[in-house]
N, C-alpha and C positions, 0 to 999 in steps of 0.2 A: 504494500500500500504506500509505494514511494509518490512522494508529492514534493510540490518547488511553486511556493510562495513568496510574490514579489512583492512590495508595499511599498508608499509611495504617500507623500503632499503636496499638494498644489499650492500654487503661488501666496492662495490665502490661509494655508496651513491647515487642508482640510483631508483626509486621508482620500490621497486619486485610486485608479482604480488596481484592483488586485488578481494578476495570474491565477486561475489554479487548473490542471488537469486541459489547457489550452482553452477555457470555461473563463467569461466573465463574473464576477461576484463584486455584489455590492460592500457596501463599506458594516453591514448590520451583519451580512453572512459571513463575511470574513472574520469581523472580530469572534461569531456562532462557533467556526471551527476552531480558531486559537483555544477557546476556552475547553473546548471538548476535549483536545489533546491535553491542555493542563489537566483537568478532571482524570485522564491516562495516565497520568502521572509523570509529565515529562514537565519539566524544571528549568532546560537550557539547551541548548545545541553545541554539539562536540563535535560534529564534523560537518563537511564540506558538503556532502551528499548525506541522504536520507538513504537507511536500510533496512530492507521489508525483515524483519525482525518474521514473519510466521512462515516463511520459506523454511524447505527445508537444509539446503543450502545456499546460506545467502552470500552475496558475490560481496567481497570485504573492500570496503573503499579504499583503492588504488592513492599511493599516498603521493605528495606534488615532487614533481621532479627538480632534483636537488640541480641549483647555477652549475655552472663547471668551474670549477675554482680554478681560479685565475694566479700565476705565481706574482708573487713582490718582487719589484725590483730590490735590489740590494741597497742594503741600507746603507748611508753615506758616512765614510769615516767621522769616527769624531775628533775635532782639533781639542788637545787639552789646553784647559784655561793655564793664560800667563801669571807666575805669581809675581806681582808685582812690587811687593816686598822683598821679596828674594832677587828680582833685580835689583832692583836698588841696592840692596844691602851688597851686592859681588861688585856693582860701581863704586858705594864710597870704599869697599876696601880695597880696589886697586890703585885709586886717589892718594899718593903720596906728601901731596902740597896742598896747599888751597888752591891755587892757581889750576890743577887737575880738578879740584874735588868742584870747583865753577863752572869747568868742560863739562863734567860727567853729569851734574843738574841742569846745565842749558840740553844735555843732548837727551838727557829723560824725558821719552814722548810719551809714558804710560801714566802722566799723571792729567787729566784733562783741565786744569786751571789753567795751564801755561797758554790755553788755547785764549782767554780771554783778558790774558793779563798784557801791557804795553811793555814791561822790561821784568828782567829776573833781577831781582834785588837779594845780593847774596849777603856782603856783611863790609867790612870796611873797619881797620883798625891793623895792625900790629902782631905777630905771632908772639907768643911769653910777656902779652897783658897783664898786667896786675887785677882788672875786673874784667868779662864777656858778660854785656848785659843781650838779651836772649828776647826780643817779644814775641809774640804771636803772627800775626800776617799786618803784610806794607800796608798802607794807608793811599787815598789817593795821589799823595804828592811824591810820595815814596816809588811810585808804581808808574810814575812820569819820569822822573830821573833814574830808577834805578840806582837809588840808595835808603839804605833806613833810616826810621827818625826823622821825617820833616815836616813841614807844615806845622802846625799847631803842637802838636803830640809833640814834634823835633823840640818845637823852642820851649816847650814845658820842660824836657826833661835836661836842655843846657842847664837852665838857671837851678835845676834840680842836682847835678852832676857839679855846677858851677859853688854851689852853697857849702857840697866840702872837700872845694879844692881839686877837683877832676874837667877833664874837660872833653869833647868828641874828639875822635882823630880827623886830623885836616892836614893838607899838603905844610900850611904855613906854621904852626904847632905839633909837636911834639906830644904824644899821648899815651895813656899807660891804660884806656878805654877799649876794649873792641867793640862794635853794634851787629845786628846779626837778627833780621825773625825769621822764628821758627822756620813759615812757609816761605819759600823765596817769591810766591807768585800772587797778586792780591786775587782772592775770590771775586767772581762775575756780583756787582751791587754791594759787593762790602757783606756777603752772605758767611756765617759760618762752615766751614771746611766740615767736610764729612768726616768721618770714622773710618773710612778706607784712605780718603785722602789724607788723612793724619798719620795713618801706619805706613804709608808708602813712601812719605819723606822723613818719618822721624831717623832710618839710618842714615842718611846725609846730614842729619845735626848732629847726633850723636860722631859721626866722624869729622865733622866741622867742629866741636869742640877740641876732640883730639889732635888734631893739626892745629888750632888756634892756639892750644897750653896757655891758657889761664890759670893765675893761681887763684880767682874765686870767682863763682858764676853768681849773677841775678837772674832770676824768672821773671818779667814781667807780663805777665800774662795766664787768662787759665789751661791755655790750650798748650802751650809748654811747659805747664808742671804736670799736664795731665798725662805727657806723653814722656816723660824724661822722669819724673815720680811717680806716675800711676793715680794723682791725685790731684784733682780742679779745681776744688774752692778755696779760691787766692783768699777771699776776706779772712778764713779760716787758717792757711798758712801761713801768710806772712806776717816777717819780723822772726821767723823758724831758722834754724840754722839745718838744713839736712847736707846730704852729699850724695854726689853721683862722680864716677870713675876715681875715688880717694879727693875730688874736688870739692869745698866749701861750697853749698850753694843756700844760697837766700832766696825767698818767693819773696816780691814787690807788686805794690797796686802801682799799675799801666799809667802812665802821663794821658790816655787817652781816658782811660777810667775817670780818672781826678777832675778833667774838663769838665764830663761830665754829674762828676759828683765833689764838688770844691770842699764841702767839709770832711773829706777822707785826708785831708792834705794834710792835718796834723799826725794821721799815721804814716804820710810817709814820711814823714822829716822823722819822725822815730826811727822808722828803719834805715834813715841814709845814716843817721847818728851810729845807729848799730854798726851799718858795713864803714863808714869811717874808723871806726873803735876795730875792728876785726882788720883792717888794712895798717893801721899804724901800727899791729901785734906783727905783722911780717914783714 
């Protein structure tokens, strides 16, 4: 008693008409059968065709023939990621001067700041320094010339270096200062560096210090205490005495900082007192 029922709505969503047996049936007889069969005891439909279940042999529904599977092209080598860190770190330790270790960061293309910065601002001072003050990333005037420290931030921290007895290195003076940030390249809008971008150059400071031989370093800034101590919150650190490679090092709140926070400025005059008192001991 195989049967093949077709159902259907018209436009106004009203049930059109219904196949059965090549027989037209109205929409009153059709739902007549539906119900008869549920009353049979049938619940759902499992296959594709209807089978006369009172045969004695009934012909078992022919199952759909399987696509022909099709082979995959081969799948495309994979290039392994570059560790960007690990260049770096095989560049500054090839770097025997600074004069190299300035080649080897100009010719580092895996860092993507360099794409939008105007000069690499590497550092400027003196090898066997008596202080390397250290900041975080150039500034826009820094980032025009291709030197640290200037603009505003610059002439804060003269009068700041000037107060005991220190001064910037310059062609025309004589200086026991080196300058140096962190990032050689200012970020795209003055944006904080990322977390990869920080790890991918902190081996070129860390071997700029060692070529520079300071005998005691300043941090100015959070992003190179975070990455030279492991630790960021300057308001927390400084005026601290730690150490990195057997070197003295002090965390200092930023000339940029103080700009814009003028009443920090009696904590630094504490701490330049400090690194005064710790330089007259040498």
């Amino acid at each position: 008693m195989g049967c093949a029922i077709r159902t259907g709505f018209s436009s106004r969503g009203e049930p059109a008409s219904i196949g059965f047996m090549e027989s037209q049936l109205d929409w009153h007889n059709a739902r007549a059968l539906l119900e008869w069969q549920v009353d049979l005891g049938a619940t759902e439909a499992i296959q594709e065709q209807p089978v006369d279940r009172f045969a004695l042999d009934p012909t078992p529904v022919k199952a759909p023939k399987m696509m022909p599977s099709v082979a995959k092209p081969p799948a495309a080598p994979q290039v392994p990621a570059i560790d960007s860190v690990a260049v770096a770190r095989g560049l500054a330790e090839q770097s025997q001067t600074l004069e190299e270790l300035a080649a080897a960061i100009g010719g580092f293309e895996l860092c993507d700041l360099r794409k939008g910065a105007r000069n690499l601002v590497f550092g400027e001072g003196q090898t066997g320094c008596d202080v390397m003050i250290i900041g975080d990333v150039p500034g826009r005037e820094d980032d025009l010339h291709g030197k640290p420290f200037l603009g505003p931030s610059g002439q804060l921290l003269d009068k700041m270096l000037g107060a005991i007895g220190l001064s910037r290195p310059s062609a025309a003076t004589p200086s026991n200062v080196y300058l140096a940030p962190f990032l050689p390249w200012r970020p795209p809008q003055s944006r904080r560096p990322s977390p990869a971008e920080i790890a991918m150059m902190a081996p070129f400071m860390r071997r700029h210090i060692v070529l520079a031989a300071p005998k005691t370093l300043v941090l100015m800034g959070g992003i190179a205490c975070d990455a030279l101590l492991g630790k960021s919150n300057l308001t927390d650190l400084r005026g601290q005495w730690f150490e990195f490679e057997g070197i003295p090092l002090l965390p200092m709140l930023s000339p940029g900082y103080l700009l814009r926070m003028p009443s920090a400025k009696k904590l630094a005059w504490k701490d330049l007192l400090t690194l005064k008192k710790r330089l007259e001991l040498e």
